[in-house]
PyMOL Python script that loads the backbone (N, CA, C, O; Angstrom):
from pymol import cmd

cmd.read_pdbstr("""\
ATOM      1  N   UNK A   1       9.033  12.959  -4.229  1.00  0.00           N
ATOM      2  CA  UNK A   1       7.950  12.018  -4.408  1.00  0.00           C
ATOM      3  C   UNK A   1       6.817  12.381  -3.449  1.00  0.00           C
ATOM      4  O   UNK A   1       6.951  13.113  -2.469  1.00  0.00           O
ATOM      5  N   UNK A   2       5.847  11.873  -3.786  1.00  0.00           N
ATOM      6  CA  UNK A   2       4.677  12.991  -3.255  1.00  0.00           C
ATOM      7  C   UNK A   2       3.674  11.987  -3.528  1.00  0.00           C
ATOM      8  O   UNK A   2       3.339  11.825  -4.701  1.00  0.00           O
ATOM      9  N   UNK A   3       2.765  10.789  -1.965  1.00  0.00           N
ATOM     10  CA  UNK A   3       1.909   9.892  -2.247  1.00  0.00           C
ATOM     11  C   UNK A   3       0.759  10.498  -1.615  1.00  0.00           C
ATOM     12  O   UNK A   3       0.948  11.110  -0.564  1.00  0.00           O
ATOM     13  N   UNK A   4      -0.315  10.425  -2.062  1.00  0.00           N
ATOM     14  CA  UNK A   4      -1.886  10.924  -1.788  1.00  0.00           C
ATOM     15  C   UNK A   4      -2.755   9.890  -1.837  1.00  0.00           C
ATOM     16  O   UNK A   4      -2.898   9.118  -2.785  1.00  0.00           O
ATOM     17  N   UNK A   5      -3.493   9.878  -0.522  1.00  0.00           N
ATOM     18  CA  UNK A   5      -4.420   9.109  -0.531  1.00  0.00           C
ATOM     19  C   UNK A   5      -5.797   9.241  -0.122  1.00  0.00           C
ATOM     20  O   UNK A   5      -6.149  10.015   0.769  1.00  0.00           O
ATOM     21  N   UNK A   6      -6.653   8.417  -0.829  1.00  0.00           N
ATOM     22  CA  UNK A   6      -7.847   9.220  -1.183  1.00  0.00           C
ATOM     23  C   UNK A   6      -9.114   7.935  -0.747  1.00  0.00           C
ATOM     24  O   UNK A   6      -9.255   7.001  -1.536  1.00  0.00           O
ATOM     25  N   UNK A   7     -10.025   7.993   0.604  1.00  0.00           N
ATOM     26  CA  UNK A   7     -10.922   6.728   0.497  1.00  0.00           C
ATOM     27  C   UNK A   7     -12.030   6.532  -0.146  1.00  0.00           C
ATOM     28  O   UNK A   7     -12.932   7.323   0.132  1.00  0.00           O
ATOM     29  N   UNK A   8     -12.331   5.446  -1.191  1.00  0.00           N
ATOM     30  CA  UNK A   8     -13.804   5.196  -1.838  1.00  0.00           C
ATOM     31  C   UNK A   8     -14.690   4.697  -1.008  1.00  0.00           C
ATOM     32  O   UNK A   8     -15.883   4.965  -1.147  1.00  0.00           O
ATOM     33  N   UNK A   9     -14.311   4.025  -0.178  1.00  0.00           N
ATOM     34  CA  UNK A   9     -15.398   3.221   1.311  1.00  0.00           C
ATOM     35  C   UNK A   9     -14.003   2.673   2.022  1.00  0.00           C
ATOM     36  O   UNK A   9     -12.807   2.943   1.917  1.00  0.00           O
ATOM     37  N   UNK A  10     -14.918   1.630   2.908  1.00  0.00           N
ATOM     38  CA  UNK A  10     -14.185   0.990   4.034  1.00  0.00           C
ATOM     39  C   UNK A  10     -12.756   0.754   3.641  1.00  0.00           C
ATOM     40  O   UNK A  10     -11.682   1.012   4.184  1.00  0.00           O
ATOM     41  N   UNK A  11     -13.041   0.279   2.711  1.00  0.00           N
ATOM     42  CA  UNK A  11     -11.707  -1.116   2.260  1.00  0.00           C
ATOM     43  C   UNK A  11     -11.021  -0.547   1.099  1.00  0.00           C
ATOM     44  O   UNK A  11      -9.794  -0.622   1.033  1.00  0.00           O
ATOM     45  N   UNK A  12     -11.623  -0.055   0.293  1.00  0.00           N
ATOM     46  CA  UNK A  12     -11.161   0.678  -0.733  1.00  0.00           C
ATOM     47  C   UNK A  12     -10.608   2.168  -1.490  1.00  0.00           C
ATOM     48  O   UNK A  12     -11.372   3.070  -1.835  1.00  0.00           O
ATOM     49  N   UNK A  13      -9.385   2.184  -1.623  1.00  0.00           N
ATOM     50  CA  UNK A  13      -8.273   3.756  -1.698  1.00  0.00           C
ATOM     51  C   UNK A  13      -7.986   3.702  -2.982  1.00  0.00           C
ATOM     52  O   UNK A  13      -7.796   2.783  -3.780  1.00  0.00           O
ATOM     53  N   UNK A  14      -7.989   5.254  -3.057  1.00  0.00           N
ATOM     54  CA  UNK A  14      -7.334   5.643  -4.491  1.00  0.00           C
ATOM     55  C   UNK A  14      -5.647   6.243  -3.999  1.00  0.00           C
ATOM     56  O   UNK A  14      -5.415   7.002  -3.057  1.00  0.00           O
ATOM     57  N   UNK A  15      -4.959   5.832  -4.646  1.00  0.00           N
ATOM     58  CA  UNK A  15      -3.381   6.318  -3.757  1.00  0.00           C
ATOM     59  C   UNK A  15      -2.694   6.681  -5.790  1.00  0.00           C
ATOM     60  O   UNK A  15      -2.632   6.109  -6.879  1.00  0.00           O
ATOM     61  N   UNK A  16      -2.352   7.968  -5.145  1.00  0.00           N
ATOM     62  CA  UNK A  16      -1.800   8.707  -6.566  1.00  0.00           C
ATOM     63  C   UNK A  16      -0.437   9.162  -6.012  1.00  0.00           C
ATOM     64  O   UNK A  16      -0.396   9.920  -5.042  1.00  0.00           O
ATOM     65  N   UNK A  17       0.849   8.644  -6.705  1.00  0.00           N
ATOM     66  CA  UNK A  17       2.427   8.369  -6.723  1.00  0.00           C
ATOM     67  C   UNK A  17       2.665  10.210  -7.837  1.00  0.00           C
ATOM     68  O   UNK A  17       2.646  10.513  -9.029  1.00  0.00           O
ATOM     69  N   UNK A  18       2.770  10.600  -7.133  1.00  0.00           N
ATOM     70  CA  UNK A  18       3.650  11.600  -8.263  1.00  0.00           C
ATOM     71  C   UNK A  18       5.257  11.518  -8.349  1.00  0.00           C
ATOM     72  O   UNK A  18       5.741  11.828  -7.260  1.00  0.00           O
ATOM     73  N   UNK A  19       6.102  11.236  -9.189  1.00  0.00           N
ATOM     74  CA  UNK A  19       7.414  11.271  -8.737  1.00  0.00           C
ATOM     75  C   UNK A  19       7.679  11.916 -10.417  1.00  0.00           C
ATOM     76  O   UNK A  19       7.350  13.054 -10.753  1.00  0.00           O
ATOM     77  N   UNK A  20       8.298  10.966 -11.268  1.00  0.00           N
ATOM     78  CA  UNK A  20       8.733  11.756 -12.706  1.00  0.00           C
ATOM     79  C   UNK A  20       7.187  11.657 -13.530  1.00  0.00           C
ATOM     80  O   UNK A  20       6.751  12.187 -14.552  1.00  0.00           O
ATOM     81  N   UNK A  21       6.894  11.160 -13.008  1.00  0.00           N
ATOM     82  CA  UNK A  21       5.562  10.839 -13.904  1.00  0.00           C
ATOM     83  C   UNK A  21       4.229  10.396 -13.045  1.00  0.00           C
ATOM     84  O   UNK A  21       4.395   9.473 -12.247  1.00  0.00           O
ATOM     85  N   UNK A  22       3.510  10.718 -13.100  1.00  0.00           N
ATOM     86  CA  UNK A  22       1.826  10.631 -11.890  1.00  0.00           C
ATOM     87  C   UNK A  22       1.433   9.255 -11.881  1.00  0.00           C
ATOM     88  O   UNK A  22       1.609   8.859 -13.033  1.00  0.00           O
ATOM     89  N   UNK A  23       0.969   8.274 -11.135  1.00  0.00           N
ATOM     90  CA  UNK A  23       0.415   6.992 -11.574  1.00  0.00           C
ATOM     91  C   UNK A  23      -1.025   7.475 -10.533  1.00  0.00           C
ATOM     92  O   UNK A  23      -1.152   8.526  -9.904  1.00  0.00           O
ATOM     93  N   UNK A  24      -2.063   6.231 -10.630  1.00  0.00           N
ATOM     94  CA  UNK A  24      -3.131   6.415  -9.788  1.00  0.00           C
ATOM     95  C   UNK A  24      -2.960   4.933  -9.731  1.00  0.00           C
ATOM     96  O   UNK A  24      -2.267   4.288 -10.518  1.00  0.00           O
ATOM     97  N   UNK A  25      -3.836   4.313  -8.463  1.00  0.00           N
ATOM     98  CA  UNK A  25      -3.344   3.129  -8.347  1.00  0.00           C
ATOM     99  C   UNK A  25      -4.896   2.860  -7.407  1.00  0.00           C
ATOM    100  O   UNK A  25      -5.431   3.809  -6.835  1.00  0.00           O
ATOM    101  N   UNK A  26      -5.277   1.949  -7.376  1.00  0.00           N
ATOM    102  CA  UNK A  26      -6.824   1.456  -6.558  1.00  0.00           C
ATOM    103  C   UNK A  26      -6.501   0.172  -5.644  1.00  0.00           C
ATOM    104  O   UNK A  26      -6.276  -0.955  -6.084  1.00  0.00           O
ATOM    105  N   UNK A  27      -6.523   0.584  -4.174  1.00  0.00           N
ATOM    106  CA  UNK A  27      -5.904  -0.554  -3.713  1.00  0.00           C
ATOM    107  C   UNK A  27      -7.055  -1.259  -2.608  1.00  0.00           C
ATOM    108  O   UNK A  27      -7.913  -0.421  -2.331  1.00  0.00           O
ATOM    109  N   UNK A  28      -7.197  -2.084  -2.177  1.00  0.00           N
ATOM    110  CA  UNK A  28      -8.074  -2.655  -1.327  1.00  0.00           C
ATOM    111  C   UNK A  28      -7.142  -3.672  -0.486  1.00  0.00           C
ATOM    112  O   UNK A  28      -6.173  -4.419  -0.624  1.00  0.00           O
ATOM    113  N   UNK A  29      -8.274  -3.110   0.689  1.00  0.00           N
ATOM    114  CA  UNK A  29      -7.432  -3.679   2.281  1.00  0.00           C
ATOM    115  C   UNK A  29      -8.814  -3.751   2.574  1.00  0.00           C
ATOM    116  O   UNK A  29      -9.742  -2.949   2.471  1.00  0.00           O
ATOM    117  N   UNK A  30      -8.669  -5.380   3.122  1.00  0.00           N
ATOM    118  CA  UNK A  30      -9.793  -5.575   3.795  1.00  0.00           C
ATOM    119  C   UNK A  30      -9.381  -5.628   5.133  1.00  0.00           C
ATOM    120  O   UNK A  30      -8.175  -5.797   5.307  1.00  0.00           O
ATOM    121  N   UNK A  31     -10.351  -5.487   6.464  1.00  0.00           N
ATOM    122  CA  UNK A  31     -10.266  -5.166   7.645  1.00  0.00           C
ATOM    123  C   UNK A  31      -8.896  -6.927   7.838  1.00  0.00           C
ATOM    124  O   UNK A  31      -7.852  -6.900   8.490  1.00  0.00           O
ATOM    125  N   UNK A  32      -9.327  -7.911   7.210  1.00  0.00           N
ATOM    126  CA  UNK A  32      -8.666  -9.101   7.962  1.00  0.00           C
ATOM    127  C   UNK A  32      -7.235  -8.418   7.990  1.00  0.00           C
ATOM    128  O   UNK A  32      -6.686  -8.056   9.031  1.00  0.00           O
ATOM    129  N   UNK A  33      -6.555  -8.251   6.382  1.00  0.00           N
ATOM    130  CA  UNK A  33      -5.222  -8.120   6.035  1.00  0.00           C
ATOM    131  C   UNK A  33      -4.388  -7.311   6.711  1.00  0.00           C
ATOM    132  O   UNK A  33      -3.200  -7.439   7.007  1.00  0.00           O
ATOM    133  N   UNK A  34      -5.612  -5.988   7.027  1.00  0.00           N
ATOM    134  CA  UNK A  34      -5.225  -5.029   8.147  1.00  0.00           C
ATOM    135  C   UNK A  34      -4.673  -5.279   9.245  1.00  0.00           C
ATOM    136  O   UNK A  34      -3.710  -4.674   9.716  1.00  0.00           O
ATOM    137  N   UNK A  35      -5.409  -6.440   9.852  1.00  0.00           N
ATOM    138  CA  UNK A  35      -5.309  -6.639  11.309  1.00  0.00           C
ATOM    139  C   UNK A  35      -4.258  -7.821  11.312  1.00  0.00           C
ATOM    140  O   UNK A  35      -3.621  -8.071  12.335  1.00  0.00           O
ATOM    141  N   UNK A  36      -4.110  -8.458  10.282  1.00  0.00           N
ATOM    142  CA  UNK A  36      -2.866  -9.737   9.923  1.00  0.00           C
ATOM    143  C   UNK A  36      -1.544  -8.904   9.979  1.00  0.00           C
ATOM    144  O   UNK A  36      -0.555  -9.397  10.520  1.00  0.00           O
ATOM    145  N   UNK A  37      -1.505  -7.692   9.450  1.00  0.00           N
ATOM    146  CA  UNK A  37      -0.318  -7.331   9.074  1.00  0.00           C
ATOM    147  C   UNK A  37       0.301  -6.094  10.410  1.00  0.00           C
ATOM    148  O   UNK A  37       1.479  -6.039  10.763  1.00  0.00           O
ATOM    149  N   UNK A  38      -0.657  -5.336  10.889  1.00  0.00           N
ATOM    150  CA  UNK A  38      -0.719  -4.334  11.690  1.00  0.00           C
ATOM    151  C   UNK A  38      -1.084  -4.742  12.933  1.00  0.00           C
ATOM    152  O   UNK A  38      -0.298  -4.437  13.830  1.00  0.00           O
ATOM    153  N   UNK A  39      -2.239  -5.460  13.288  1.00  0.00           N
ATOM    154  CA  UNK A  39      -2.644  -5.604  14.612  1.00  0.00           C
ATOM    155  C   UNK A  39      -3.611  -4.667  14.823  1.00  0.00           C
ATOM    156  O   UNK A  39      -4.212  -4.795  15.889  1.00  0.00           O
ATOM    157  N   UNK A  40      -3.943  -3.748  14.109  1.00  0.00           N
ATOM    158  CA  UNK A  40      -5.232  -3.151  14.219  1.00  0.00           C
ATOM    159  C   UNK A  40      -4.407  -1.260  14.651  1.00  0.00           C
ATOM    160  O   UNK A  40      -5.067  -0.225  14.569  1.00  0.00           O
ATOM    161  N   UNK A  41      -2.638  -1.322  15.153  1.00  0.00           N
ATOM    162  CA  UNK A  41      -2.359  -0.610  15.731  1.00  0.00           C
ATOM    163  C   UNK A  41      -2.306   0.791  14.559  1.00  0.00           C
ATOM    164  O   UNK A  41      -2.779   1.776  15.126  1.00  0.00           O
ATOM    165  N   UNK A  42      -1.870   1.110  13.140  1.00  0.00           N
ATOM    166  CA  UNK A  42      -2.257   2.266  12.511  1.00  0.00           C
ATOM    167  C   UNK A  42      -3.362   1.661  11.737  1.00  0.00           C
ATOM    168  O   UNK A  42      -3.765   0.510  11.571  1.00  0.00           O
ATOM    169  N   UNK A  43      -3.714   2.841  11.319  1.00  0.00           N
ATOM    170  CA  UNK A  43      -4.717   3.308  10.346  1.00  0.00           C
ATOM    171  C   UNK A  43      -4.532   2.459   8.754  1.00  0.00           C
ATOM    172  O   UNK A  43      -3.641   2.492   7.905  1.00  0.00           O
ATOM    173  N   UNK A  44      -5.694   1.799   8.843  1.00  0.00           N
ATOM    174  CA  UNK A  44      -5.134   1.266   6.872  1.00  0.00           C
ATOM    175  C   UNK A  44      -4.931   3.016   6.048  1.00  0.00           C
ATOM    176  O   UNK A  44      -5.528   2.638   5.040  1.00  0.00           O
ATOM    177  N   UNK A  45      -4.763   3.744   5.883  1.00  0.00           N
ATOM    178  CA  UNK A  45      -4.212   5.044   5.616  1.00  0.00           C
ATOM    179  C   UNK A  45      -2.750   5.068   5.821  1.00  0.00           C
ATOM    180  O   UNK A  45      -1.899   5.607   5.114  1.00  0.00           O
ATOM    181  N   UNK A  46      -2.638   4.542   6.665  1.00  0.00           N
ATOM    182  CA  UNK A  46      -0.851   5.057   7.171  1.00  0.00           C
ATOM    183  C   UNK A  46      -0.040   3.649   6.609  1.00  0.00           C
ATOM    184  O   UNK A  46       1.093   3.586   6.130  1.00  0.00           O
ATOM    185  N   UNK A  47      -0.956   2.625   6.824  1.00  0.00           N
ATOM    186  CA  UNK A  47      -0.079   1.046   6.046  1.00  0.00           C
ATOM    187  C   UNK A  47      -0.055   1.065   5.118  1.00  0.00           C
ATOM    188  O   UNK A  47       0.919   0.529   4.589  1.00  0.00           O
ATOM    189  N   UNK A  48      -1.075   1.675   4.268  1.00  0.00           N
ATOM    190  CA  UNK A  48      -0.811   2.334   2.818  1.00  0.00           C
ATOM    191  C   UNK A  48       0.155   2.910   2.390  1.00  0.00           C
ATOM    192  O   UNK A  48       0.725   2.617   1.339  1.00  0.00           O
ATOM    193  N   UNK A  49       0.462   3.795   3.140  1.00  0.00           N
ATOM    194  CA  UNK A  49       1.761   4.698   2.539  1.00  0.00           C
ATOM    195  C   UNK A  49       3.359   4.204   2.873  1.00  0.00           C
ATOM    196  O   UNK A  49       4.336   4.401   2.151  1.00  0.00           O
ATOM    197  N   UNK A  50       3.333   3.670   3.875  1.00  0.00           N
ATOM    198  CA  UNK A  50       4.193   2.865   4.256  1.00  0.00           C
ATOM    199  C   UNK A  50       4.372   1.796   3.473  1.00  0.00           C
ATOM    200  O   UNK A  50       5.531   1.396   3.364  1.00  0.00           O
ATOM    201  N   UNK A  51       3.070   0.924   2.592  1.00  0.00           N
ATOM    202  CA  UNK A  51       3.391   0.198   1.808  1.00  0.00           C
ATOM    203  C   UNK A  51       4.074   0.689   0.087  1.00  0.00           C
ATOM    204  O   UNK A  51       4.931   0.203  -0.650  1.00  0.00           O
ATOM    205  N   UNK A  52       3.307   1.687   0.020  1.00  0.00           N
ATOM    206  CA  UNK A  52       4.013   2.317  -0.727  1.00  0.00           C
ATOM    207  C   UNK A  52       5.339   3.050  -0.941  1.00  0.00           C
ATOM    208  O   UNK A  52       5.893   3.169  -2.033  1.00  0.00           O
ATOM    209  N   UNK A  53       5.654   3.389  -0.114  1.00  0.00           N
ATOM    210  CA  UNK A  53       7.157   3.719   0.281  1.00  0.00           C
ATOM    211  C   UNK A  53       7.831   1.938   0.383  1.00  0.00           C
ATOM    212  O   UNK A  53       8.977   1.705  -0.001  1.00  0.00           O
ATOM    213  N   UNK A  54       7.294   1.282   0.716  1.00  0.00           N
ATOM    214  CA  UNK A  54       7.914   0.076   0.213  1.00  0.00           C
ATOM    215  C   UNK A  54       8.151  -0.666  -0.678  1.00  0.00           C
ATOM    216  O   UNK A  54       9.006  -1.544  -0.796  1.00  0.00           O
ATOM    217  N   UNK A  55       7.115  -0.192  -1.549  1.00  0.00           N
ATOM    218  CA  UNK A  55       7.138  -0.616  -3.219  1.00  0.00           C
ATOM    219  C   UNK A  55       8.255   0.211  -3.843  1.00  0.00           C
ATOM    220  O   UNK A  55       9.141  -0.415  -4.425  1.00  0.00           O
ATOM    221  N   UNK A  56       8.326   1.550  -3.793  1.00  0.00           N
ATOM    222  CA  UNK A  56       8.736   2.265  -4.114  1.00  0.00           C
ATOM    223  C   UNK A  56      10.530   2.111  -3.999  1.00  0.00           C
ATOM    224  O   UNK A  56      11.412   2.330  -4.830  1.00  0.00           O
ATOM    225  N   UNK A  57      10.566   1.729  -2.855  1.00  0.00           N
ATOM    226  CA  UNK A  57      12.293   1.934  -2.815  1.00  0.00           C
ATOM    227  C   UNK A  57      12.256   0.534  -3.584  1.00  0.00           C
ATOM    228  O   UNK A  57      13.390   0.055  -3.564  1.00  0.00           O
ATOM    229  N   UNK A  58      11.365  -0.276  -4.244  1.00  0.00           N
ATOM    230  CA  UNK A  58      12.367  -1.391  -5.269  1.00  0.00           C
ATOM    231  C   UNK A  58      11.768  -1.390  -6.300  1.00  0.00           C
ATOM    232  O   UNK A  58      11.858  -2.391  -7.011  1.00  0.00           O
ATOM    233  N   UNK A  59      11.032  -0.372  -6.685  1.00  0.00           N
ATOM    234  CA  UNK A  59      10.429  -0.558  -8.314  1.00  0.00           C
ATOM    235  C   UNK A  59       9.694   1.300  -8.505  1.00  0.00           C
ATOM    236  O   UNK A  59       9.023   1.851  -7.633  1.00  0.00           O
ATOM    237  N   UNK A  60       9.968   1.745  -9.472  1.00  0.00           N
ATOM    238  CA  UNK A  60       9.329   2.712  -9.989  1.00  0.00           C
ATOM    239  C   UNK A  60       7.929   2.690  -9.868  1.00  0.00           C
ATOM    240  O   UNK A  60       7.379   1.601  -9.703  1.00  0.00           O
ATOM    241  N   UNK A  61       7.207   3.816  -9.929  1.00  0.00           N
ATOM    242  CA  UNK A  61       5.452   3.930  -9.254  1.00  0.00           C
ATOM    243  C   UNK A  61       4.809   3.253 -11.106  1.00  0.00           C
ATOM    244  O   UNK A  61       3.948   2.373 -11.139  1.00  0.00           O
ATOM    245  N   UNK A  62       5.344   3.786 -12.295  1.00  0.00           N
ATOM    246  CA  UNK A  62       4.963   3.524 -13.266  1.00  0.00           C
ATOM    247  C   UNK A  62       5.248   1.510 -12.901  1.00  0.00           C
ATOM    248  O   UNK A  62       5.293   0.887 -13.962  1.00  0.00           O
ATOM    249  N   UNK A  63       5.357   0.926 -12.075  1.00  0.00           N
ATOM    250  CA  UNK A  63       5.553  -0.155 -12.374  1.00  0.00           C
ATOM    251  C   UNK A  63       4.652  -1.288 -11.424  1.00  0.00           C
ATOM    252  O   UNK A  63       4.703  -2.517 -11.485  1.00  0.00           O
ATOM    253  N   UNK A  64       3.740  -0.345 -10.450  1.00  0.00           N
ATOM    254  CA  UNK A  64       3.258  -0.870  -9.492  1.00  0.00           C
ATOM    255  C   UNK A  64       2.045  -0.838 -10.600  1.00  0.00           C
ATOM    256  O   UNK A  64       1.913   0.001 -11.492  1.00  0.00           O
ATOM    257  N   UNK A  65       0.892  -2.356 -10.226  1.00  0.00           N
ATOM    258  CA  UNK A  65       0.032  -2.105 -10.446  1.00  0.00           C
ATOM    259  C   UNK A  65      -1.319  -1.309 -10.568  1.00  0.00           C
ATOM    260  O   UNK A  65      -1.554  -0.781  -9.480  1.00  0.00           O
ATOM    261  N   UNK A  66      -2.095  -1.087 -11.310  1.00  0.00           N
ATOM    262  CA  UNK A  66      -3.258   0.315 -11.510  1.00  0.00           C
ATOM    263  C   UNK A  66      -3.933  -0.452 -10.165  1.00  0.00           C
ATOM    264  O   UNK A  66      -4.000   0.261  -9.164  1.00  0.00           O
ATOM    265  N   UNK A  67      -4.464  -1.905 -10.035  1.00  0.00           N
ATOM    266  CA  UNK A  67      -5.541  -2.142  -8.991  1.00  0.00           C
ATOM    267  C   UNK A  67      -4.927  -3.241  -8.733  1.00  0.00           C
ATOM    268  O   UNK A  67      -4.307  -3.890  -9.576  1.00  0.00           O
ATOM    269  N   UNK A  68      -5.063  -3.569  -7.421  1.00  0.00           N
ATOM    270  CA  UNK A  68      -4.513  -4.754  -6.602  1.00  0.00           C
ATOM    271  C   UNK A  68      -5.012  -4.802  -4.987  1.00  0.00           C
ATOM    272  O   UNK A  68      -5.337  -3.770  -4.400  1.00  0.00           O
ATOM    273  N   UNK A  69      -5.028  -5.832  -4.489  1.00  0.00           N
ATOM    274  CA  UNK A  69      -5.316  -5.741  -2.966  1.00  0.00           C
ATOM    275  C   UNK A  69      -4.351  -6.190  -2.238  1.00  0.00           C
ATOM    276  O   UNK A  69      -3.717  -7.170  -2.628  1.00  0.00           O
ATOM    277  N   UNK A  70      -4.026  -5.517  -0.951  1.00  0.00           N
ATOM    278  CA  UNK A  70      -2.243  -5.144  -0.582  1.00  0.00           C
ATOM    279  C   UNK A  70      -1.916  -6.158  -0.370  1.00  0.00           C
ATOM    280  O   UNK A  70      -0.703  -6.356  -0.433  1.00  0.00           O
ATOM    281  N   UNK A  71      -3.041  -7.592   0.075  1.00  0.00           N
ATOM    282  CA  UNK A  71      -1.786  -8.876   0.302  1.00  0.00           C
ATOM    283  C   UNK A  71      -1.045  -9.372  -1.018  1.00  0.00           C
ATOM    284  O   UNK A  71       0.037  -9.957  -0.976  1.00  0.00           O
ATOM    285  N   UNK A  72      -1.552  -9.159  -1.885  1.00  0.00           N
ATOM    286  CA  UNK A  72      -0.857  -9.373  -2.937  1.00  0.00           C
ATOM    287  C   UNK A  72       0.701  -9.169  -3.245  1.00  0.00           C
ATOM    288  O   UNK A  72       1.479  -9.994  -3.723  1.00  0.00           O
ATOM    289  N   UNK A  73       0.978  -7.708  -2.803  1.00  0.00           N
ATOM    290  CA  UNK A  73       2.668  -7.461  -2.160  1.00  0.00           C
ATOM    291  C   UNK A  73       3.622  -8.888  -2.262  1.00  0.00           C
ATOM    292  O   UNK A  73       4.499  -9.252  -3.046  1.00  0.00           O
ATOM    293  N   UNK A  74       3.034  -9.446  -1.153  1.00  0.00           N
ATOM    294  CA  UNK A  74       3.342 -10.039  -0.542  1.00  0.00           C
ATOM    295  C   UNK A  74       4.016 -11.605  -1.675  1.00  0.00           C
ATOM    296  O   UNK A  74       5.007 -12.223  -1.287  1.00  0.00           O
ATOM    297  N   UNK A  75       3.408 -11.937  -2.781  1.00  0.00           N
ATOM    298  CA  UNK A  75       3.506 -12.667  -3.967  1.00  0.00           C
ATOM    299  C   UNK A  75       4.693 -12.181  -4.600  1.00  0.00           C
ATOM    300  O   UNK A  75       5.550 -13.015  -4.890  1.00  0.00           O
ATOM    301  N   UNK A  76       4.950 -10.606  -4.946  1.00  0.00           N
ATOM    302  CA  UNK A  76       5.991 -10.036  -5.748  1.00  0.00           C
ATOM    303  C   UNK A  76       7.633  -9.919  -4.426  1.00  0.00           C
ATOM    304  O   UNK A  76       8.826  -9.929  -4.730  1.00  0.00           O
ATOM    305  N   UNK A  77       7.133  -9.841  -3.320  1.00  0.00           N
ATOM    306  CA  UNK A  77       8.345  -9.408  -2.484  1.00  0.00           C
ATOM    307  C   UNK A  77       7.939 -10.057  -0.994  1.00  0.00           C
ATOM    308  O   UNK A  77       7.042  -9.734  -0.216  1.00  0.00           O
ATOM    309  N   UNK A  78       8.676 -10.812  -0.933  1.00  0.00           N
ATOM    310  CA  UNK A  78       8.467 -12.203  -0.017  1.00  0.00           C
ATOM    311  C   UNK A  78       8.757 -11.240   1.354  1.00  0.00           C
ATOM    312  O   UNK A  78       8.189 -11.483   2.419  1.00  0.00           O
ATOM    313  N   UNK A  79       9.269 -10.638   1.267  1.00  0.00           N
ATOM    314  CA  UNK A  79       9.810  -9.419   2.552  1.00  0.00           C
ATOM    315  C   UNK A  79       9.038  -8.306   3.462  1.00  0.00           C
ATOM    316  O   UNK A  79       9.334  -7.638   4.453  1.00  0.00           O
ATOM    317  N   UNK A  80       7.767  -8.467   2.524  1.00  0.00           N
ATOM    318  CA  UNK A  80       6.723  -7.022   2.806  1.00  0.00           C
ATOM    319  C   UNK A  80       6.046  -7.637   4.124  1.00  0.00           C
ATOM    320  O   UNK A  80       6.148  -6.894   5.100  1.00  0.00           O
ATOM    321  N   UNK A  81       5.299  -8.986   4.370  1.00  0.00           N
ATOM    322  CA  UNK A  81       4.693  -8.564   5.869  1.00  0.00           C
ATOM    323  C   UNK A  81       5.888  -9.000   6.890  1.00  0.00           C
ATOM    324  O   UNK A  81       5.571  -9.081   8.077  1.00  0.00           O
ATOM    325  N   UNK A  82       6.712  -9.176   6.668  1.00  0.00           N
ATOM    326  CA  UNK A  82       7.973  -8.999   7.877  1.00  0.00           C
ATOM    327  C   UNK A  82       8.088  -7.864   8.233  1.00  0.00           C
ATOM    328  O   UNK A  82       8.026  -7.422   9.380  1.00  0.00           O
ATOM    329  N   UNK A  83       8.328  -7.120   6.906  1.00  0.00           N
ATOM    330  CA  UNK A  83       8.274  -5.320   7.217  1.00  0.00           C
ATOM    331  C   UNK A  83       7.413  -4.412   7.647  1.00  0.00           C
ATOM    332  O   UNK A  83       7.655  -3.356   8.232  1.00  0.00           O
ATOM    333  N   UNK A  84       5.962  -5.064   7.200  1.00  0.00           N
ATOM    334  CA  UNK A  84       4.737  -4.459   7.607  1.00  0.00           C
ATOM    335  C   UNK A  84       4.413  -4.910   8.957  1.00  0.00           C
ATOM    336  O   UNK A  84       3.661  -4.097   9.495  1.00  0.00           O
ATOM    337  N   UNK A  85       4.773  -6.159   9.897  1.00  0.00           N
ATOM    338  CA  UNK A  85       4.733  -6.111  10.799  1.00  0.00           C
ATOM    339  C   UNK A  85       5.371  -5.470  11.900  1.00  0.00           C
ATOM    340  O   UNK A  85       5.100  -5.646  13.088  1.00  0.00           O
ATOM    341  N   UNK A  86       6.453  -4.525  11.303  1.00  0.00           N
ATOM    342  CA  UNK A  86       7.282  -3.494  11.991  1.00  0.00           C
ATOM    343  C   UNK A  86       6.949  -2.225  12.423  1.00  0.00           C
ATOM    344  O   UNK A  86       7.565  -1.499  13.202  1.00  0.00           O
ATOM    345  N   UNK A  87       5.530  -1.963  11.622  1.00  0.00           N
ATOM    346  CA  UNK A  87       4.744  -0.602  11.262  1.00  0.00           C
ATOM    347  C   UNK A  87       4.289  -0.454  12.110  1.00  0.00           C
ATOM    348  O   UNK A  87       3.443   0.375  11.776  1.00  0.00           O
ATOM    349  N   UNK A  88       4.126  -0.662  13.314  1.00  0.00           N
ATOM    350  CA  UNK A  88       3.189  -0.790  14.525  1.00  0.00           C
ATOM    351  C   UNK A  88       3.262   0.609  15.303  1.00  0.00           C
ATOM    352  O   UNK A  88       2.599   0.782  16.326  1.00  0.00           O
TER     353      UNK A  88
END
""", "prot")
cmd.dss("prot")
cmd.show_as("cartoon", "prot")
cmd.util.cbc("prot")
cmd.orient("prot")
């Protein structure tokens, strides 16, 4: 599996999942969610992929949404900023 990530501006990433099949996915992190979930300590780049590797070990990339903004996670898997607050 093989995640790439790609920035449109501040807040906004293109993150492309290759595993059996390619997805592209458009995600937005605004500076708050960043700093709610991280503390400001990595890069929204690196909570990205980490979030993705978290999607990933419970659902196929064909199953994650095309566009979403990352607190959203948080609606489908009650578990993600417990975990994302670990990322530090």
């Amino acid at each position: 599996m093989k995640i790439s990530i790609t920035s449109k501006d501040k807040d906004t990433f293109s993150v492309t999942v290759t595993e059996n099949s390619t997805t592209t996915h458009t995600v937005t992190i605004t500076d708050q969610i960043h700093s709610k979930l991280t503390g400001g300590k990595i890069s929204k780049e690196n909570l990205l992929e980490m979030s993705f590797e978290f999607l990933l070990q419970r659902e196929p990339n064909t199953s994650i949404l095309a566009k979403f903004n990352l607190e959203v996670i948080s609606q489908y898997f009650s578990d993600y900023a417990k975990q994302a607050s670990t990322w530090r």
